[in-house]
Structures are given as C-alpha cells and as structure tokens.
N, CA and C atoms as an extended XYZ file, in Angstrom:
210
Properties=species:S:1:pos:R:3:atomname:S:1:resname:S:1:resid:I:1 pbc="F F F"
N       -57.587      -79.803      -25.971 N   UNK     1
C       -57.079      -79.570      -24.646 CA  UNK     1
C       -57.916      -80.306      -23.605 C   UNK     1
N       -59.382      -80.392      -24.101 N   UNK     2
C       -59.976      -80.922      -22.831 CA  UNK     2
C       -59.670      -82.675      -22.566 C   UNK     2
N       -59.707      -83.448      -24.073 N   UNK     3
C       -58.666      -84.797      -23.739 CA  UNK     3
C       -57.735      -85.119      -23.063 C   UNK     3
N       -56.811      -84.118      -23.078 N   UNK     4
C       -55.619      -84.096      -22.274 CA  UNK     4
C       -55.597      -84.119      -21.177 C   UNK     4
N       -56.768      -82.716      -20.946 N   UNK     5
C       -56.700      -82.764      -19.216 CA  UNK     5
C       -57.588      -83.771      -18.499 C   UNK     5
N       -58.517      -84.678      -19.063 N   UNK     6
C       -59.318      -85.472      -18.507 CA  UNK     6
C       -58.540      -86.794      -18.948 C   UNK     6
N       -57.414      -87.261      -19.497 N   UNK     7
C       -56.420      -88.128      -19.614 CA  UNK     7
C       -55.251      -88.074      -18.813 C   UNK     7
N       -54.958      -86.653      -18.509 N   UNK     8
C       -54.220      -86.866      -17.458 CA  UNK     8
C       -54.644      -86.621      -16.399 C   UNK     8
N       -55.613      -86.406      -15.628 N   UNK     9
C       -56.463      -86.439      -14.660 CA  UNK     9
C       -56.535      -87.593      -14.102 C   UNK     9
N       -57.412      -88.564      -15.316 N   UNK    10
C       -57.297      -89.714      -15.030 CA  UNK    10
C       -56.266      -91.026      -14.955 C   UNK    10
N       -54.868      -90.470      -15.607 N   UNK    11
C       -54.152      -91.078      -15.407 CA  UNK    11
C       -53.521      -90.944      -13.340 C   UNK    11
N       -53.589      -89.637      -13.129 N   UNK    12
C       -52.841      -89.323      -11.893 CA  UNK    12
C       -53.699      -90.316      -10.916 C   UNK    12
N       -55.051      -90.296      -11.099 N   UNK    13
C       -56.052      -91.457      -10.625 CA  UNK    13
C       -55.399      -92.537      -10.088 C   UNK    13
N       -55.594      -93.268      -11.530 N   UNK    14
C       -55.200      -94.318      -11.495 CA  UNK    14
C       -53.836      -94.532      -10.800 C   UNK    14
N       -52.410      -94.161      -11.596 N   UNK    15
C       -51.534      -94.415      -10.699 CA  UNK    15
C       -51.613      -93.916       -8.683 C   UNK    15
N       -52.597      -93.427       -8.684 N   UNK    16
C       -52.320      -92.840       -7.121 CA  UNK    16
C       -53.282      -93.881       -6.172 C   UNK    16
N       -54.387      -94.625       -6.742 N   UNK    17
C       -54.545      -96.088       -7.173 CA  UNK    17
C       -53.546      -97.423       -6.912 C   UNK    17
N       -52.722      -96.955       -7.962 N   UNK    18
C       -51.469      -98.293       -7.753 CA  UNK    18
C       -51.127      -97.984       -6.554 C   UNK    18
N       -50.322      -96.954       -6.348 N   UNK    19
C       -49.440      -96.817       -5.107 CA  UNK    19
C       -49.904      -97.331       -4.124 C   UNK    19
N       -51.308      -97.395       -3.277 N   UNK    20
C       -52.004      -97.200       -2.413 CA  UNK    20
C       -51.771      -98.565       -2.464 C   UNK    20
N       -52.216      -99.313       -3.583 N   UNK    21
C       -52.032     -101.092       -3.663 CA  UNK    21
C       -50.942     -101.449       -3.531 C   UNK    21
N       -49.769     -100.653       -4.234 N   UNK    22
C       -48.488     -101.174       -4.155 CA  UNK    22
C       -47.377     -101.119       -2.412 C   UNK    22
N       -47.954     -100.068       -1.662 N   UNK    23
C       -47.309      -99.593       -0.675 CA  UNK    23
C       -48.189     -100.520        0.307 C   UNK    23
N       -49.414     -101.208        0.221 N   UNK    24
C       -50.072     -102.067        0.881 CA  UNK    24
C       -51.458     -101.424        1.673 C   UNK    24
N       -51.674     -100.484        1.371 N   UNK    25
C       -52.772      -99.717        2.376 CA  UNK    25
C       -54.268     -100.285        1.780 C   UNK    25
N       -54.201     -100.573        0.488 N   UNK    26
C       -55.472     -101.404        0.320 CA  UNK    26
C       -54.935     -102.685       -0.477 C   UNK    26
N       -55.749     -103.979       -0.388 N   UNK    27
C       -55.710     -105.293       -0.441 CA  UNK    27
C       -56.562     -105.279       -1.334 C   UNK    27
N       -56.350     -106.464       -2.591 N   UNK    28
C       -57.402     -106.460       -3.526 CA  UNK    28
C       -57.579     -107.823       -3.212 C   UNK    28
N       -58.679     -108.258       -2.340 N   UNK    29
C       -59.060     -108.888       -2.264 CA  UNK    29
C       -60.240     -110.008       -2.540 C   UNK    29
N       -61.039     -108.922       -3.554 N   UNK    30
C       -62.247     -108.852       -3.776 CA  UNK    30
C       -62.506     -108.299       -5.089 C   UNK    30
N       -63.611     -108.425       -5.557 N   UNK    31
C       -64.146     -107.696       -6.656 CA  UNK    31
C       -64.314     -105.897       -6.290 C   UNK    31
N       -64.948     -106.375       -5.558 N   UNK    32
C       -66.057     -104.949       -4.978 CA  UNK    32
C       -64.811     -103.814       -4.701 C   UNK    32
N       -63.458     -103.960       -3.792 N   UNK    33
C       -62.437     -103.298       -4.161 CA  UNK    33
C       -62.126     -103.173       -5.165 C   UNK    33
N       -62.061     -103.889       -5.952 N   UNK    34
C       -61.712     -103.107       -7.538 CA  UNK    34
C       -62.610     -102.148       -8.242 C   UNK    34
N       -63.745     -102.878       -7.892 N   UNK    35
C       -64.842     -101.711       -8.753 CA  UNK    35
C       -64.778     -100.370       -7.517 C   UNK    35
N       -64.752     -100.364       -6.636 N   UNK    36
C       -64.787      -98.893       -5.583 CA  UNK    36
C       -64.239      -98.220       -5.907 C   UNK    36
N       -62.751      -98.587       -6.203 N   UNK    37
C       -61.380      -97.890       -6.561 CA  UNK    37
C       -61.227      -97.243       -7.949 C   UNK    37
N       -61.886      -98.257       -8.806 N   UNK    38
C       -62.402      -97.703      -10.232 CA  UNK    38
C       -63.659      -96.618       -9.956 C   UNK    38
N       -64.741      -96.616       -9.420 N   UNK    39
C       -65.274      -95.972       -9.587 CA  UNK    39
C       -64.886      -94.393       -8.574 C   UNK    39
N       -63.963      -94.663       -7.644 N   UNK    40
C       -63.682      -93.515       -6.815 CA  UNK    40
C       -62.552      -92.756       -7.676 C   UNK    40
N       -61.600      -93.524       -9.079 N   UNK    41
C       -60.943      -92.975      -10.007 CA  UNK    41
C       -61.668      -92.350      -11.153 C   UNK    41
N       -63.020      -92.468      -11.262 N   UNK    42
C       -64.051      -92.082      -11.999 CA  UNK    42
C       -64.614      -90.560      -11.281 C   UNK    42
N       -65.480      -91.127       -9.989 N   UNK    43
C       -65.675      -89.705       -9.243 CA  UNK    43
C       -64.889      -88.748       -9.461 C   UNK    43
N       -63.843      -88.985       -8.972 N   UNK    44
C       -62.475      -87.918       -8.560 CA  UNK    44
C       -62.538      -86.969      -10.052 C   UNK    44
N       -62.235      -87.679      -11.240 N   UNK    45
C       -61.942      -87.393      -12.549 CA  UNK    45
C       -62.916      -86.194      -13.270 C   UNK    45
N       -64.707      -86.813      -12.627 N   UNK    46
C       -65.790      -85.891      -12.879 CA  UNK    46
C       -65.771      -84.362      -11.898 C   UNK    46
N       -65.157      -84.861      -10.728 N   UNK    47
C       -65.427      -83.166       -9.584 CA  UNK    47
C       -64.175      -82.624      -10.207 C   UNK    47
N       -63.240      -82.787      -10.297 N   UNK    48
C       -62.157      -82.074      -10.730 CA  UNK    48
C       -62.514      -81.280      -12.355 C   UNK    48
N       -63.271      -82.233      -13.506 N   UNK    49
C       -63.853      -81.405      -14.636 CA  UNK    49
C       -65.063      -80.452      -13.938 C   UNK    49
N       -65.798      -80.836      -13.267 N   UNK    50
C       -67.197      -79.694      -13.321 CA  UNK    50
C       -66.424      -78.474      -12.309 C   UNK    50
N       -65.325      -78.823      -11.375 N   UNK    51
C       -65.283      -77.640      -10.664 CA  UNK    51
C       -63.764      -76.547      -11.236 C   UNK    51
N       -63.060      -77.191      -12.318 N   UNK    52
C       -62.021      -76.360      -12.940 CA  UNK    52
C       -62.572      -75.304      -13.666 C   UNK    52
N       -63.403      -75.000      -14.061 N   UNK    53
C       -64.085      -74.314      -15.104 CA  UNK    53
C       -63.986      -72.901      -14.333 C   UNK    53
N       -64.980      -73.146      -12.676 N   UNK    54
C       -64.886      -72.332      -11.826 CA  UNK    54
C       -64.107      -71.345      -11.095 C   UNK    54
N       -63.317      -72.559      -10.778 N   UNK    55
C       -61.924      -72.196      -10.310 CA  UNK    55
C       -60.941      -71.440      -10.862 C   UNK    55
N       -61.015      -71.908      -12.682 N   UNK    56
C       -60.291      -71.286      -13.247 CA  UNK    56
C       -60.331      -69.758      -13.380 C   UNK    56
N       -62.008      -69.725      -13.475 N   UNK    57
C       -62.541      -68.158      -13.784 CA  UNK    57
C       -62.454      -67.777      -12.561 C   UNK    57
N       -62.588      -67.811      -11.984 N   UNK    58
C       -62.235      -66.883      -10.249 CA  UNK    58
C       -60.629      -66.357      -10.675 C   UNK    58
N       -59.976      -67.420      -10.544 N   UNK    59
C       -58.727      -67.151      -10.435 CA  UNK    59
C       -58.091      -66.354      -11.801 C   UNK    59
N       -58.668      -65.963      -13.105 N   UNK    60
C       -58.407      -65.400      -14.006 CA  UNK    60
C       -59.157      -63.935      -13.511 C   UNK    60
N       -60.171      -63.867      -12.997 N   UNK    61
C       -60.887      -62.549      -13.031 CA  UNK    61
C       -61.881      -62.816      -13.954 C   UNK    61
N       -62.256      -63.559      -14.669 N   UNK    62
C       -63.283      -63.710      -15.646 CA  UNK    62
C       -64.488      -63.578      -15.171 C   UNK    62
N       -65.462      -62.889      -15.765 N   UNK    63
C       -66.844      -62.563      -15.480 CA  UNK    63
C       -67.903      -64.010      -16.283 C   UNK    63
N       -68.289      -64.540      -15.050 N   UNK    64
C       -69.070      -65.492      -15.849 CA  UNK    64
C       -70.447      -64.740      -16.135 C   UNK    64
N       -71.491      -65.548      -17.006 N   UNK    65
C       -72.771      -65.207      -17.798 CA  UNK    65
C       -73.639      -65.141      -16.582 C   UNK    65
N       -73.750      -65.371      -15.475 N   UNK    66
C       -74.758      -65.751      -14.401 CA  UNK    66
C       -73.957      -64.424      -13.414 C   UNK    66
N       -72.920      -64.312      -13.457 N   UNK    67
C       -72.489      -62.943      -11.945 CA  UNK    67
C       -72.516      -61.880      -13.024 C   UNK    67
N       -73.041      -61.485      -14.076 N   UNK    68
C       -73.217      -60.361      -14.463 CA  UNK    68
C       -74.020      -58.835      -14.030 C   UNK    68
N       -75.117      -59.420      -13.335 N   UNK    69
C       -76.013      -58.746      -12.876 CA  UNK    69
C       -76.133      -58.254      -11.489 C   UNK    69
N       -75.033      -59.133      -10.853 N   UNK    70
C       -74.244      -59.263       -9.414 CA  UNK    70
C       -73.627      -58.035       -8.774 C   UNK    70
C-alpha cells in the first residue's frame, strides 16, 4: 500500500507539473526550472508521506505511542 500511495502521490505531482507548463504559467527555459520543478515534485511527495501518518491518526481516533501519557 505504501508504493501506491507514494506512486500516486507522485504521479498527481508530476502531472500538476505538466499542466502548469502546458497552460503556460511556467516556461522551461532553462535547466534550473526543470530541476526546481523536479525537486518541488519531490518535496511535495516527502511532506505529504511524513504528515499522513498524523493526520490519519487524528482523524481515526488512534492513540499514538508518544500521547499516551497525555
């Protein structure tokens, strides 16, 4: 499950990526735009894994190992 969701994570990335190129709002003009865009499809991909975990357990009611004592 966790492939999936960090494959399609990163797919929504990427295509949301194209669009931005395709609709004209960024110009690839350059290297350095490509690598930004790659690496801001990278960022995005990592905050969305470290903060679902969280999110999820809030929103389930789940007691994490650290608010036990809380």
């Amino acid at each position: 499950m966790k492939f999936v969701g960090i494959f399609l994570t990163f797919t929504f990335f990427a295509l949301f990526s194209y669009m931005l190129i395709d609709i004209g709002l960024v110009r690839l003009v350059s290297a350095p735009v490509v690598e930004i865009m790659g690496l801001a499809v990278v960022a995005s991909t990592l905050a969305i894994g470290l903060s679902f975990s969280a999110i999820r357990a809030r929103l389930s009611g789940q007691i994490d190992s650290d608010d036990v004592g809380r």
